[in-house]
C-alpha positions, -999 to +999 in steps of 0.1 A: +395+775-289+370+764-264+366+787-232+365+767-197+350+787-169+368+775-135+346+785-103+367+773-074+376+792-046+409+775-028+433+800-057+458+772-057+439+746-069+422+770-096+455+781-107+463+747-113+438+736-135+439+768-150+476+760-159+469+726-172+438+736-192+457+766-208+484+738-218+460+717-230+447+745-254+421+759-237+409+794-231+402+798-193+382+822-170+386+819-136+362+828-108+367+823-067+333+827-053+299+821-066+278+853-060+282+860-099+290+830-114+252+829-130+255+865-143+287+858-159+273+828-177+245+847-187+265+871-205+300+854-219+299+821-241+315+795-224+321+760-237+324+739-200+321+749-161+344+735-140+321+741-109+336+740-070+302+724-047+314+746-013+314+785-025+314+814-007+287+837-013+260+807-036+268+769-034+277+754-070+243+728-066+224+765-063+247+778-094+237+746-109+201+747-108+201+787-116+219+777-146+201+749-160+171+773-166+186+785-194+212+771-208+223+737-213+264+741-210+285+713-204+293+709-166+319+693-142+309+694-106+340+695-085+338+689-046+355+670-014+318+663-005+323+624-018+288+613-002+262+595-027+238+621-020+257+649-032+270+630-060+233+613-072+220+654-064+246+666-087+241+647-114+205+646-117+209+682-119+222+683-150+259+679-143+278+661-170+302+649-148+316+647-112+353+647-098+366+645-065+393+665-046+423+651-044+420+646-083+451+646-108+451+678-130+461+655-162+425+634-154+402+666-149+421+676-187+410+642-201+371+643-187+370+675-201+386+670-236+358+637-238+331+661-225+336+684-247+342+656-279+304+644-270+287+678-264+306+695-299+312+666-322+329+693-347+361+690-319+360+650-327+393+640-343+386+631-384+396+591-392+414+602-418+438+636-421+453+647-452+480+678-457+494+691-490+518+714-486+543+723-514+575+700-504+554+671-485+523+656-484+509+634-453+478+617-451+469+597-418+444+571-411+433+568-378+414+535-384+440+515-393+471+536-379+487+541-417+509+567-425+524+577-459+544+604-469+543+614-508+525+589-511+554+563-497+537+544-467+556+551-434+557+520-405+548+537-373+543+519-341+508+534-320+525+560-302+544+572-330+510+576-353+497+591-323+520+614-322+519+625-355+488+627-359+488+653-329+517+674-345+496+672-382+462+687-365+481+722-368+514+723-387+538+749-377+523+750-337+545+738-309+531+715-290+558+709-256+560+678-241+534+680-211+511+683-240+520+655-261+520+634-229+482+643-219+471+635-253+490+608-259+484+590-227+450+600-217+449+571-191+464+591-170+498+568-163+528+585-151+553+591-181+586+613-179+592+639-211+620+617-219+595+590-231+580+617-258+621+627-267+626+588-272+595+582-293+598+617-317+636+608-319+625+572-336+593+590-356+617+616-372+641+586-383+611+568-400+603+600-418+639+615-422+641+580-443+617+591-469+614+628-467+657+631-464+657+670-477+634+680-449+634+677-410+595+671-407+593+669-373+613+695-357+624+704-321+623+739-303+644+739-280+633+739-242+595+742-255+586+709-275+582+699-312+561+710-343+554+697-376+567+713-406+556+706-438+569+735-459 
């Protein structure tokens, strides 16, 4: 589980992306000032900084510098400031990336997610998943969006592979809607939780087709859906 380190100090916005980055997966660590923001690096691993620009107590282009000296952690400057200065400053600094306030929760998520994909390339997703377990086995290839189940090839549209392929990265764990729809649609467009109901309620009918004995895709209800193979 990667650890995100949120340094902003306006506690609503923090406990937003906080929220959304916990849903997503992540561990987080939040901070509301920057006095001992370099000090905490220094002496907890942390996978990203989601760094504020205006701090009380050191500015994040300060935080920035200080921390560049020694380690070479994955950073996204966050700020109101929107001028080209600031943005060019914060950059060349070392920043891997820089949003804006007002931003969208879901799109800070997705810059992070591809951050941390280019910086780790252990968290990339594999072409090509396979899963034996003792009733079912699933194998899944991204290139060319195939599915088969026991061996029996399953026709899934995009989303429905997509899908799948989510719920098969970790049999057994729910994943709820909001996080289907982040990783599903990382575009950031607008889609409503009955979107995901409508495309899982046409996956499980593909599979239910082959696999009859065994609800592979199962709901929980008021949390989400998981993938169970056993």
């Amino acid at each position: 589980m990667s650890h995100i380190l949120i340094v902003e100090d306006e506690e609503k916005i923090a406990s937003l992306l906080a929220d959304y980055l916990t849903k997503a997966g992540y561990q987080t660590t939040t901070m509301y000032e920057g006095t001992e923001v370099v000090s905490t690096v220094k002496n907890n691993h942390f996978d990203l900084i989601l760094l504020d620009l205006m701090l009380p107590g050191k500015d994040g282009l300060a935080i920035c510098r200080e921390i560049q000296e020694f380690s070479n952690i994955a950073m996204i400057m966050v700020t109101a400031r929107v001028d080209e200065i600031d943005r060019l400053l914060g950059l060349e600094l070392g920043a891997d990336d820089y949003i804006c306030k007002p931003f969208s929760p879901r799109e800070v998520v997705a810059r992070v997610k591809t951050i941390l994909k280019r910086v780790n390339p252990s968290l990339r997703s594999s072409n090509h998943t396979s899963i034996a377990e003792p009733t079912a086995t699933l194998e899944l290839n991204s290139e060319n969006y195939q599915a088969t189940i026991n061996q029996q090839p399953v026709e899934l549209t995009a989303i429905e592979f997509n899908l799948l392929n989510i719920l098969a990265r970790a049999p057994g764990r729910i994943y709820s809607r909001s996080q289907l729809i982040d990783q599903v649609y990382q575009d950031n467009r607008i889609v409503s939780e009955r979107t995901i109901d409508s495309h899982i309620k046409k996956l499980r009918k593909k599979l239910n087709a082959i696999e009859s004995d065994n609800e592979l895709v199962q709901s929980v209800y008021s949390v989400g859906y998981k993938l169970v193979l056993t």
